[in-house]
C-alpha positions in Angstrom: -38.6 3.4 0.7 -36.0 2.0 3.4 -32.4 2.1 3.0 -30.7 -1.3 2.6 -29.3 -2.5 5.6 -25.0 -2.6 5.4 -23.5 -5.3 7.1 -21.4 -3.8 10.1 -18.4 -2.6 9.1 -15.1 -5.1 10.3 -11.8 -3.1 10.8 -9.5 -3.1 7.7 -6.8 -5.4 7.5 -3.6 -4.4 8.8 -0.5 -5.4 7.2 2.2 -7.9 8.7 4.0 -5.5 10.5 0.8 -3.8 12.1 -0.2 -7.9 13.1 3.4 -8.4 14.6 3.0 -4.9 17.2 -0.8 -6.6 18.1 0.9 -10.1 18.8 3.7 -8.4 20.9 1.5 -5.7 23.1 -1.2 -8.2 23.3 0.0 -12.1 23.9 3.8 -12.1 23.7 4.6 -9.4 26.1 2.3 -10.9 28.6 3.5 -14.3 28.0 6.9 -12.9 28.9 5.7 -11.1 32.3 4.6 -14.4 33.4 7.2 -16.6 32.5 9.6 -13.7 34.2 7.6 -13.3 37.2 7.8 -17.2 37.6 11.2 -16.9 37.3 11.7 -14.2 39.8 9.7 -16.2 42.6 12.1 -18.6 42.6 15.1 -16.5 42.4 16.9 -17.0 45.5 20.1 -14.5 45.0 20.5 -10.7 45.1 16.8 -9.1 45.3 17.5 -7.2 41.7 18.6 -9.9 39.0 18.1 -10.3 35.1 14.6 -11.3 35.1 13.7 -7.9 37.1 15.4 -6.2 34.2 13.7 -8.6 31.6 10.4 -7.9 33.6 10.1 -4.1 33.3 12.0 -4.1 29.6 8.8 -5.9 28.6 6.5 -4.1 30.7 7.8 -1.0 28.6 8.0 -2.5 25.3 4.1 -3.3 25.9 3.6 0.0 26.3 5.1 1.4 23.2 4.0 -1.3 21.3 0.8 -0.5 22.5 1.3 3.1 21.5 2.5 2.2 17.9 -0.3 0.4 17.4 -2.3 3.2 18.1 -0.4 6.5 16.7 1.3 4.6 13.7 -0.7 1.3 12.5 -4.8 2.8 13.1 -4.8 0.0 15.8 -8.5 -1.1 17.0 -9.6 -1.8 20.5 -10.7 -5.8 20.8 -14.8 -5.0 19.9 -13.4 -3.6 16.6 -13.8 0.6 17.1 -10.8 2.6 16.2 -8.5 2.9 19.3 -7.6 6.7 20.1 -4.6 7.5 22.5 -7.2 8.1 25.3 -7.1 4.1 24.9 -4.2 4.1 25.3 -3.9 6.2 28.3 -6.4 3.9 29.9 -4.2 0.9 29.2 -0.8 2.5 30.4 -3.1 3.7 33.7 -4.3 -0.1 34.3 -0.9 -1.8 33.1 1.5 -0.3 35.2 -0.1 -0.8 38.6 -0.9 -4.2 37.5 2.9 -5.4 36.7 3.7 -3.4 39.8 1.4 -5.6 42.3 3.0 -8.6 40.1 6.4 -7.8 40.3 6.3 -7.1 44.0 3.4 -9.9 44.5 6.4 -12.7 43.6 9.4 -11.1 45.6 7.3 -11.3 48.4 7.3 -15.3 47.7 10.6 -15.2 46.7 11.6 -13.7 50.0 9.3 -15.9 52.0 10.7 -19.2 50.4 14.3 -18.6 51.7 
């Protein structure tokens, strides 16, 4: 006799709260970066302003939210497994050197458009 087959298994749901971290670390934090680093390339003043500081204050709040996700909310990677803090570490690795290359990728134009 052959065991039934069971459908895969779909991550549980996560409450409002748990949706809202997802939403920030995943689409609105990124959203922000880019909106920011538009901003910054066609900042003409002082080579520090607001939007740097709005910039990396997101690029950290990804991060944590990211984290929470993880530690406190049983977060789950995009396929659907269970994320573990070595995900995390992997996304924190790849992030920051990303925003970096972006951040200085649009003073560079900024500069160059003076």
């Amino acid at each position: 006799m052959s065991k039934p087959e069971t459908p895969p298994s779909s991550p549980p749901p996560t409450g409002l709260s748990g949706c809202l971290v997802n939403v920030g670390w995943m689409l609105l934090g990124n959203a922000v970066l880019l909106l920011t680093a538009a901003s910054i390339s066609m900042h003409k003043g002082f080579f520090f302003s607001r939007a740097d500081a709005i910039f990396w204050a997101t690029a950290v709040a990804c991060i944590v939210l990211r984290y929470i996700s993880i530690a406190r909310m049983q977060g789950y990677t995009l396929s659907g497994e269970p994320a573990t803090m070595k995900h995390w570490w992997r996304y924190t690795v790849i992030f920051i050197p990303i925003a970096l290359v972006l951040w200085v990728s649009v003073h560079i134009i900024a500069y160059q458009s003076r």
